[in-house]
C-alpha positions, 0 to 999 in steps of 0.5 A: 411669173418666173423672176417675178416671184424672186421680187416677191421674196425680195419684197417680203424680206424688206417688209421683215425689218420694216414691220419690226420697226412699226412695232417697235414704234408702237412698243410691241417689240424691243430694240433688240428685236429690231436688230434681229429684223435687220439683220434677217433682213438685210440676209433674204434681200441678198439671198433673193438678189443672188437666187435670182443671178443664179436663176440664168447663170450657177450650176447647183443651186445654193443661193435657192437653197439658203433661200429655203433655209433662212426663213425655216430657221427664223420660224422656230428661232422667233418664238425661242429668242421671244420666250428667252428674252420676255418670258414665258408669260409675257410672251403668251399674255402679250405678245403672240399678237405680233409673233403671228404676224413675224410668223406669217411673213417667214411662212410666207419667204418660205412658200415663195422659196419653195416656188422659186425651186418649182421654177428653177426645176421647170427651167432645168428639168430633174437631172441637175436639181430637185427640189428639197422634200421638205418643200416638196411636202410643203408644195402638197400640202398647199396644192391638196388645200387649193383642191378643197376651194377650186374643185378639180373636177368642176373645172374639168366638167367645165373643160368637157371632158368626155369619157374614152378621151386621152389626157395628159396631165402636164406638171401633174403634182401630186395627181389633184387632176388626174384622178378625178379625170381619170374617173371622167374617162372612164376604162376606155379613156387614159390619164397621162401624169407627168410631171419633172419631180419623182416624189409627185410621180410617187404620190401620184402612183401611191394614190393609184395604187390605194384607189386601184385606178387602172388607166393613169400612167405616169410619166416621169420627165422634164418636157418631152412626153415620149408618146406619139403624134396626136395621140392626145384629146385634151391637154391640161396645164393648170398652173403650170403653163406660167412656171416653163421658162422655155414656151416655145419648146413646150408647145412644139412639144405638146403640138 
């Protein structure tokens, strides 16, 4: 999945322009709206194109930064040309139908952005970039709402987790895993959180602290765990596994 989701970004930057000229068609929009599609389009395609040179190749990430950046401005620039131009009125009257729409396909460039940085961060480790707070807050909300629907401890009752068992939970995030498995494993049990980004090992640790969890440790890191030779039961990496640019090393690492 690692360069496929920078097809994902390029394919949603082609369906920008291409939905703006079906409204257009069915007079939802105006010509002027039809430029303004263009025009963002024709940027995210070549952002996509450049991010995803610059996957095996640039140092600093500025291609994934302006890929982030682009769609974020056209989510608040979308309402306020539409309101300038129609008028409050009919903007709320008629046309909140396709704004939804154009809003949802820049929520969406945006999220898959936010997942071209988690790739990029995987592939390089901490040292050379970070992913941005601001998709760092996006990535948490979308990972505490997957929790609700895929229930973290059904799949590791599912698993067979057992308590007094060593955990470690690879690529952590925001701990959706480790506290339920943590509570698994009981006292005599440990919960290893590691993951490559500091602020999911600081959300990980503020949860420890507010539950008063004593047996997660965190572990802040790019692949190597620092801890001993089969000194592990169970080794959880969900959605993960597929973000690892470098397979090979990890499972050396983990085996």
């Amino acid at each position: 999945m690692n360069k496929k989701i920078y097809f994902y970004y390029i394919l949603i930057a082609v369906l920008y322009p291409v939905v703006k000229v079906i409204c257009y068609i069915n007079g939802l929009v105006y010509l002027r709206g039809v430029i303004y599609g263009v025009i963002a389009g024709v940027l995210t395609i070549s952002v996509g194109i450049l991010a995803l040179k610059e996957y095996d190749g640039a140092d600093k990430p500025v291609w994934h930064w302006l890929g982030a950046l682009i769609p974020l401005i056209i989510i608040p620039l979308t309402p306020i040309i539409m309101i300038l131009h129609l008028g409050l009125r009919t903007f709320l009257m008629e046309k909140m139908t396709p704004f939804m729409v154009f809003e949802g396909i820049a929520v969406a460039q945006f999220i898959v952005a936010i997942l071209m940085f988690r790739g990029l961060i995987f592939k390089r480790g901490t040292d050379k970039q970070k992913m941005p707070r601001i998709g760092f807050a996006i990535m948490k909300m979308v990972l505490t709402l997957r929790s609700l629907f895929k229930k973290p401890e059904r799949i590791l009752h599912e698993m067979g987790l057992r308590e007094g068992q060593t955990v470690l939970d690879y690529g952590c995030g925001i701990g959706s895993f480790s506290i339920p498995a943590a509570k698994m494993v009981g006292d005599d049990g440990v919960v290893y959180a590691l993951d490559i980004h500091p602020l999911a090992i600081k959300a990980v640790e503020k949860k420890i602290e507010k539950k008063q969890i004593a047996n997660i440790k965190t572990i802040l890191s790019a692949r190597e765990t620092g801890l001993p030779d089969e000194s592990v039961d169970v080794v959880l990496l969900y959605d993960v596994f597929q973000m690892v640019s470098d397979k090979e090393k990890l499972m050396e690492e983990l085996l």
